[in-house]
C-alpha positions as CSV (number, residue, x, y, z in Angstrom):
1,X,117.2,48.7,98.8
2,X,114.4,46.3,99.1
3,X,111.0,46.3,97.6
4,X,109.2,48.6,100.5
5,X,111.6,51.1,100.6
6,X,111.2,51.4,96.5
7,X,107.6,51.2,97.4
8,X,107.6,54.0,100.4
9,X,110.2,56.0,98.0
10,X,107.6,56.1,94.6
11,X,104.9,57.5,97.0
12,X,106.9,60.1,98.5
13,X,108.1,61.4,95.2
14,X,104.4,61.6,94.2
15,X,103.8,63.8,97.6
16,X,106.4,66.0,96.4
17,X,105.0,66.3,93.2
18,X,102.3,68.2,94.6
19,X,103.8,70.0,97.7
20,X,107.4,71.1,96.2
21,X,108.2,71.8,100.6
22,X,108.2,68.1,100.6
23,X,111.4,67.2,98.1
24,X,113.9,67.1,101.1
25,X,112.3,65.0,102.8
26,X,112.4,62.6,99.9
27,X,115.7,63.1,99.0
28,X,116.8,62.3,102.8
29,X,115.1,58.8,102.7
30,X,115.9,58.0,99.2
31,X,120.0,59.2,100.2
32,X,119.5,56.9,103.6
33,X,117.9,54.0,101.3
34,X,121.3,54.1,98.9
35,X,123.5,55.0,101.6
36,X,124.5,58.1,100.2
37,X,125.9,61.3,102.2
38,X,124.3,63.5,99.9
39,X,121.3,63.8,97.7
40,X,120.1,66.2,95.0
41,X,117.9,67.1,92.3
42,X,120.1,69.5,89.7
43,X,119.8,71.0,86.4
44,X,122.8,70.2,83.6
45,X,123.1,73.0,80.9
46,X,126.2,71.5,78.4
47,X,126.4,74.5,76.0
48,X,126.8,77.3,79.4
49,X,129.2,74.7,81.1
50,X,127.7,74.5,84.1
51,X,124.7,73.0,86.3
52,X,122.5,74.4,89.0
53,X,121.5,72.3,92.3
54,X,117.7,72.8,92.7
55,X,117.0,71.0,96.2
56,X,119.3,68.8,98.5
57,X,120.1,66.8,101.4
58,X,123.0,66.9,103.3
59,X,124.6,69.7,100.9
60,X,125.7,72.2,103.1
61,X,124.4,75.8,101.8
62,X,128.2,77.2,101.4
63,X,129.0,74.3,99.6
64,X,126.1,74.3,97.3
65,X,126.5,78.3,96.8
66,X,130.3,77.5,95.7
67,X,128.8,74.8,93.4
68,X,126.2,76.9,91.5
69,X,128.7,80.0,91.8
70,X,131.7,78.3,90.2
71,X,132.9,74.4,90.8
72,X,129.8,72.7,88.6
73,X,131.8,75.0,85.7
74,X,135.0,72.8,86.5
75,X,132.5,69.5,87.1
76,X,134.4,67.1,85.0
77,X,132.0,64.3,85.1
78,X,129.3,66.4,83.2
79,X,132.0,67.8,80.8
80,X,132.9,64.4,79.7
81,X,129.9,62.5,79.9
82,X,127.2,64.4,78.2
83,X,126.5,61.8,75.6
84,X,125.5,59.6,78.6
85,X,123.4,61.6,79.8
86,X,119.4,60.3,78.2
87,X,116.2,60.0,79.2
88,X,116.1,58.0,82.5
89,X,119.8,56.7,82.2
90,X,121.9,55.5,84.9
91,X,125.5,57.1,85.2
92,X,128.1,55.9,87.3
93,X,131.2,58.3,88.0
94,X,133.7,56.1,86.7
95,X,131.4,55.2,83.4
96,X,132.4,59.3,82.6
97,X,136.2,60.0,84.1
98,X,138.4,57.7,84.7
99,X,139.6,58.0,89.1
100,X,142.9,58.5,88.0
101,X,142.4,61.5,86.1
102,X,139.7,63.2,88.2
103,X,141.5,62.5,91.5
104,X,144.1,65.2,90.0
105,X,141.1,67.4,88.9
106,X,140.4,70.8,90.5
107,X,137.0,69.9,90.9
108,X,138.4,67.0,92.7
109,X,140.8,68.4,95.3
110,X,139.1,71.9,95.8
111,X,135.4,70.5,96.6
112,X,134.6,67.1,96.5
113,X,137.5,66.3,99.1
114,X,136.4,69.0,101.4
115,X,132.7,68.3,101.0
116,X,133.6,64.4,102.1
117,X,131.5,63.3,98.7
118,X,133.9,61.8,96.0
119,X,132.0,59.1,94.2
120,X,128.6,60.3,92.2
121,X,126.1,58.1,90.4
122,X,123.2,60.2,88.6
123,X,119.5,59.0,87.4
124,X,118.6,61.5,84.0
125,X,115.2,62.1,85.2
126,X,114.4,64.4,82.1
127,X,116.6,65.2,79.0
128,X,116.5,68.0,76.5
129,X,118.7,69.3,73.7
130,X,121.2,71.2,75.8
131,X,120.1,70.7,79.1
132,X,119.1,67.5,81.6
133,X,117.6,67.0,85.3
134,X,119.3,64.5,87.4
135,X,118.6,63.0,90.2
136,X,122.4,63.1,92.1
137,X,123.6,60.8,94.5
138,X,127.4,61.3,96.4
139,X,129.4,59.3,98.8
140,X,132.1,59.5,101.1
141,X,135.7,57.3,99.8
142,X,134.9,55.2,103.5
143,X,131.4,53.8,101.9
144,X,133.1,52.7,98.2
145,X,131.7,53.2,95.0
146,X,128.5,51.9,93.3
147,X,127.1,48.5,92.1
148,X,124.8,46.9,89.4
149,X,122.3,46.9,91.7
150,X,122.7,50.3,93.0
151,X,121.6,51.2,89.1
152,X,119.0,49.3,89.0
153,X,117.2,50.4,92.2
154,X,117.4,53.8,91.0
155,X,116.2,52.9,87.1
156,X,112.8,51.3,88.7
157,X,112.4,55.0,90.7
158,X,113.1,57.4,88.1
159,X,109.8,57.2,86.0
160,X,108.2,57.8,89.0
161,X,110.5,60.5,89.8
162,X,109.6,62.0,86.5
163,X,106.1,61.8,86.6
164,X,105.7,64.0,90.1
165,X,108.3,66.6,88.3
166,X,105.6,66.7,85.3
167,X,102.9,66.8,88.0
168,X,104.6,69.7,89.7
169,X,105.5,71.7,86.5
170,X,101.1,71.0,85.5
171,X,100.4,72.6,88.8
172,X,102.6,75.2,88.2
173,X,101.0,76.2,85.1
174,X,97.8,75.9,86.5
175,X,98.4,78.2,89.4
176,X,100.3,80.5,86.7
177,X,96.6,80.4,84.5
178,X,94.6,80.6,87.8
179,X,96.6,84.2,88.4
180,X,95.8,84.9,84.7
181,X,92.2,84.4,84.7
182,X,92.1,86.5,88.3
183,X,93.5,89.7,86.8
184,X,90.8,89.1,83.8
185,X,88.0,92.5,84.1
186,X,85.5,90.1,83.5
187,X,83.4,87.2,85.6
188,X,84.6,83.9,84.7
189,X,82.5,80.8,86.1
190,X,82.9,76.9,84.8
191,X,80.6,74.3,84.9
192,X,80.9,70.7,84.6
193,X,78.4,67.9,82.7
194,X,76.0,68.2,85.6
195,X,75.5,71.9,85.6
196,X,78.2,72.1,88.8
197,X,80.7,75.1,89.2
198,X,84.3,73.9,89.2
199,X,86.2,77.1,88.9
200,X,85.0,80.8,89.1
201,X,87.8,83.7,88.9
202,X,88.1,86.5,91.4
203,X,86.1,89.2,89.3
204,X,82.8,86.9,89.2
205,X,83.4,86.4,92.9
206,X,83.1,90.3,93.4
207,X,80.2,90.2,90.6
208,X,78.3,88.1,93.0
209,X,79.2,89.6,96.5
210,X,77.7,92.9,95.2
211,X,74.6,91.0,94.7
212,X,73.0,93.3,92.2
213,X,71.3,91.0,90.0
214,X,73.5,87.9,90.0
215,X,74.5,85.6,92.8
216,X,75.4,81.9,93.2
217,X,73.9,80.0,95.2
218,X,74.5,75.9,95.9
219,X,76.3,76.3,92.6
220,X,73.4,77.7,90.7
221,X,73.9,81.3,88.8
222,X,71.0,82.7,89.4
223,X,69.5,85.9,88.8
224,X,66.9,88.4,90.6
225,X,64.6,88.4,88.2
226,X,63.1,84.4,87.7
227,X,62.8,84.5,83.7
228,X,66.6,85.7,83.3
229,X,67.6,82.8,86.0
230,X,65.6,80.4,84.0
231,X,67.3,81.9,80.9
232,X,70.8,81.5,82.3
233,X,70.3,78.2,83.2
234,X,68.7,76.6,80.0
235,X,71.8,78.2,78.5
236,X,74.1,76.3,80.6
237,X,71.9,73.6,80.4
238,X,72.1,73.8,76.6
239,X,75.8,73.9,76.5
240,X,76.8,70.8,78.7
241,X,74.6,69.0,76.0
242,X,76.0,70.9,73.3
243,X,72.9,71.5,72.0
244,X,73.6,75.1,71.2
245,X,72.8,77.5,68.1
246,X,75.0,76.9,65.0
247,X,77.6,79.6,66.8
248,X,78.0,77.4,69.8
249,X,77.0,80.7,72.0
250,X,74.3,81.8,73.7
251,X,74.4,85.5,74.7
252,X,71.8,87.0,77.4
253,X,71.4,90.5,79.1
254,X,70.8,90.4,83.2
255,X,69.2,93.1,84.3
256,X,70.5,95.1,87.6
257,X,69.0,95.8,90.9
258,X,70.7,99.1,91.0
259,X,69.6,99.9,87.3
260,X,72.7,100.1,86.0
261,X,73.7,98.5,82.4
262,X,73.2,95.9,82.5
263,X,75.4,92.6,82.9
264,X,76.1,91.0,79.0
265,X,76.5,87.0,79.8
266,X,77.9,84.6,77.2
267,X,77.8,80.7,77.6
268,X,79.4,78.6,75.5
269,X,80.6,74.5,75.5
270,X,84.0,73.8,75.9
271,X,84.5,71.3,73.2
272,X,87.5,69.4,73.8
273,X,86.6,66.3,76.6
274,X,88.9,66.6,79.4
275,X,89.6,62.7,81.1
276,X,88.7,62.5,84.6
277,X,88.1,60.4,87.3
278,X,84.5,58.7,88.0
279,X,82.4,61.3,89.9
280,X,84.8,63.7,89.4
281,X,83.5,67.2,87.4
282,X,85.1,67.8,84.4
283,X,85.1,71.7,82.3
284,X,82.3,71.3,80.1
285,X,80.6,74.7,79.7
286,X,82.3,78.1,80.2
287,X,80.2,81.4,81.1
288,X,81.7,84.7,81.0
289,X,80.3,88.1,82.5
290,X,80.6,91.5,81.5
291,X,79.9,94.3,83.6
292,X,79.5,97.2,81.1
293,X,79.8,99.8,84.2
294,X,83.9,98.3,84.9
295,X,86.4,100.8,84.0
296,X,88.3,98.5,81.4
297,X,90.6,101.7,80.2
298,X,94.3,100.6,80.8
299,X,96.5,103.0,82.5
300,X,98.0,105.9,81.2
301,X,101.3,104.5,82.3
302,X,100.7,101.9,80.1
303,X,99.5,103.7,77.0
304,X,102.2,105.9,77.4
305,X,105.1,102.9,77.1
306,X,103.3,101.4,74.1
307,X,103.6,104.9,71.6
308,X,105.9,106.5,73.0
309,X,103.6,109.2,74.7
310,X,104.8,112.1,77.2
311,X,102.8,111.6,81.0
312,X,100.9,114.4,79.9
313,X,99.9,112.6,76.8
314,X,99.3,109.6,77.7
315,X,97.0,111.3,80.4
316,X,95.0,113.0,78.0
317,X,94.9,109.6,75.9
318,X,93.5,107.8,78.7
319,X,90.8,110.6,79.6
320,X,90.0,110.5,75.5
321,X,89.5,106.7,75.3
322,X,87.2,106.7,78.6
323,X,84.7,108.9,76.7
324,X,85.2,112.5,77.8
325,X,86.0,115.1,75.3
326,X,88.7,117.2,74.8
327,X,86.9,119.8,76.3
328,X,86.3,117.8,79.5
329,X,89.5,116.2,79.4
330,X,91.4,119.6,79.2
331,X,89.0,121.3,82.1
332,X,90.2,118.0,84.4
333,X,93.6,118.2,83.5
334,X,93.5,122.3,84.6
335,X,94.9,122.8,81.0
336,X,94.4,125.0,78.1
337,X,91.5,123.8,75.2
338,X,94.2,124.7,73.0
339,X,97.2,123.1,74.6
340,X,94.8,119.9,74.8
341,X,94.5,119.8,71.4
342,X,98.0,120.6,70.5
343,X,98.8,117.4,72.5
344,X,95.9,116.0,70.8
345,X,97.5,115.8,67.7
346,X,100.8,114.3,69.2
347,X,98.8,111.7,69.8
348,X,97.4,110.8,66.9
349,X,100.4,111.0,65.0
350,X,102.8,108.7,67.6
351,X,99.4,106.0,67.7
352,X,99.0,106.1,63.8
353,X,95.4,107.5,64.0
354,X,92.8,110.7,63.2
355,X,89.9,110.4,64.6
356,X,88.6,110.4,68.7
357,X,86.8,107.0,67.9
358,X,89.8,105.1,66.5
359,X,91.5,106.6,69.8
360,X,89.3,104.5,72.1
361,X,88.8,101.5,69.7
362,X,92.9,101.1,69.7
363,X,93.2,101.6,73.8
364,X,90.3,98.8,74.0
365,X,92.3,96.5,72.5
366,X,95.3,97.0,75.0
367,X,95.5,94.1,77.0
368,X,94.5,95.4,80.2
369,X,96.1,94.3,83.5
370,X,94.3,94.3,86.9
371,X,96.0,94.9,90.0
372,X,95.5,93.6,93.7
């Protein structure tokens, strides 16, 4: 391999990093650049006994079910080289298992032969108590085994290797926060240093296409009335400077075109300084919206798994908490004041509780889930 192809090889692993659809396409040039037959990223877990291809090249998929099914249990190169395998180690086959021995292995005979791929050398691109990532190379008996220099092409590309499997997992995590703050019953909008939205969660964005008091505009939350925009935006103001109360918050009521209740908005700094790049926005001030007029009541279904509550009371639960009495609740349920309240105390006894008022205080602090 010379120094382009190492080069070319880095930079693809980096694109694949951030698109996972493009790791194939990696592992093809970087099997080409070691004349391999076969490439592979895949998972080792020593105390189960077996490992777990995660994407390939040139593995054909009945082959690579057969693997993950039942052969890497029987793979006597991880069985007998586990000490070997550390952080961003080179293994060879034959460093692990002598030829002799493994050439009269089942693993051997039953699906290496048949899969044309009998010698192996593996990069540890990440290594944990019990379990490693490798980065697999396998050849046919026609192209030999491997050389000094075969391990040392692949040592210079494994932290690179490394560092686009910690950029995916990042991303990863992102998105998984991203779908977090989405189902979140409440507006959430970031600004950078320079008063700029970076990030704003789906529930803001409906907040703002109802136009009912709030909107943004060019990045600027702003609000109908001009005092309560000017307010809003000192606050942010305030916050990218830090120069807030001694509670780090400022809290402000917007009022509502419709007349509703009004929208509660909190700003605050975020206080730890994230790195980034010149020009670049980083989170620097965090605003959240309320929307007093959201139903925030989780479902009954919930409710009713948490305590232990039949449908029935878990319905009337759920009709309790929103505000109604039992009264109401028992008139919309087309059930008996009586009955109600005969569930009623079912209730209270499963959730721990005596009173109407500890009832919705306790299903407020149920984390509540939004669906699409």
């Amino acid at each position: 391999m010379v120094d382009g192809e190492w080069m070319r090889l880095g930079l693809m692993a980096y694109e694949a990093g951030f698109d996972p659809a493009l790791w194939p396409a990696f592992l093809e040039a970087y099997a080409r650049a070691c004349r391999a037959d076969i490439s592979l990223i895949q998972v080792h877990r020593f105390a189960e006994h077996r490992s777990e291809v995660i994407v390939s090249y040139g593995l054909q998929n009945r082959f690579r079910a057969e693997y993950n099914d039942y052969y890497s249990k029987v793979n006597v190169w991880r069985e007998n080289g586990e000490s070997k395998y550390k952080y961003h180690h080179v293994i060879v086959d034959t460093e692990v298992y002598p030829r002799s021995l493994l050439e009269r292995s089942e693993f051997y005979n039953d699906f290496l032969q048949p899969m044309c791929a009998v010698y192996t050398m593996g990069g540890v691109v990440n290594r944990q108590k019990s379990a490693a990532v490798s980065l697999t190379v396998l050849r046919d008996r026609q192209k030999g085994g491997w050389d000094a220099s075969d391990k040392l092409w692949v040592k210079a590309l494994l932290p690179h290797v490394t560092r686009a499997c910690s950029i995916q997992q990042k991303l990863w995590i992102f998105r998984a926060a991203e779908t977090v703050l989405d189902g979140v019953p409440m507006g959430i909008v970031i600004f950078d240093r320079d008063e700029r939205v970076v990030y704003f969660n789906r529930t803001a964005q409906a907040i703002f296409a109802q136009g009912d008091g709030l909107s943004l505009k060019a990045g600027v939350l702003a609000s109908s009335d001009a005092m309560a925009s000017a307010a809003m935006q000192q606050a942010i103001r305030n916050a990218a400077r830090m120069e807030l109360s001694s509670l780090g918050t400022e809290m402000l009521l917007v009022e509502r075109r419709s007349c509703l209740r009004s929208y509660q908005i909190i700003v605050l700094p975020m206080r730890r300084q994230f790195r980034q790049l010149a020009g670049m926005g980083a989170p620097a001030v965090l605003v959240i919206i309320a929307d007093p007029e959201l139903q925030n009541t989780p479902s009954a279904d919930i409710v009713r798994k948490l305590y232990g509550l039949t449908p029935k009371e878990a319905e009337l639960a759920e009709k309790l908490a929103s505000g109604l009495s039992p009264a109401e609740a028992a008139a919309e349920m087309n059930m008996q004041y009586e009955t109600a309240r005969t569930h009623l105390k079912r209730v209270f006894s499963k959730m721990g509780i005596s009173r109407q008022n500890e009832l919705a205080a306790l299903v407020a602090r149920i984390p509540k889930i939004q669906e699409d």
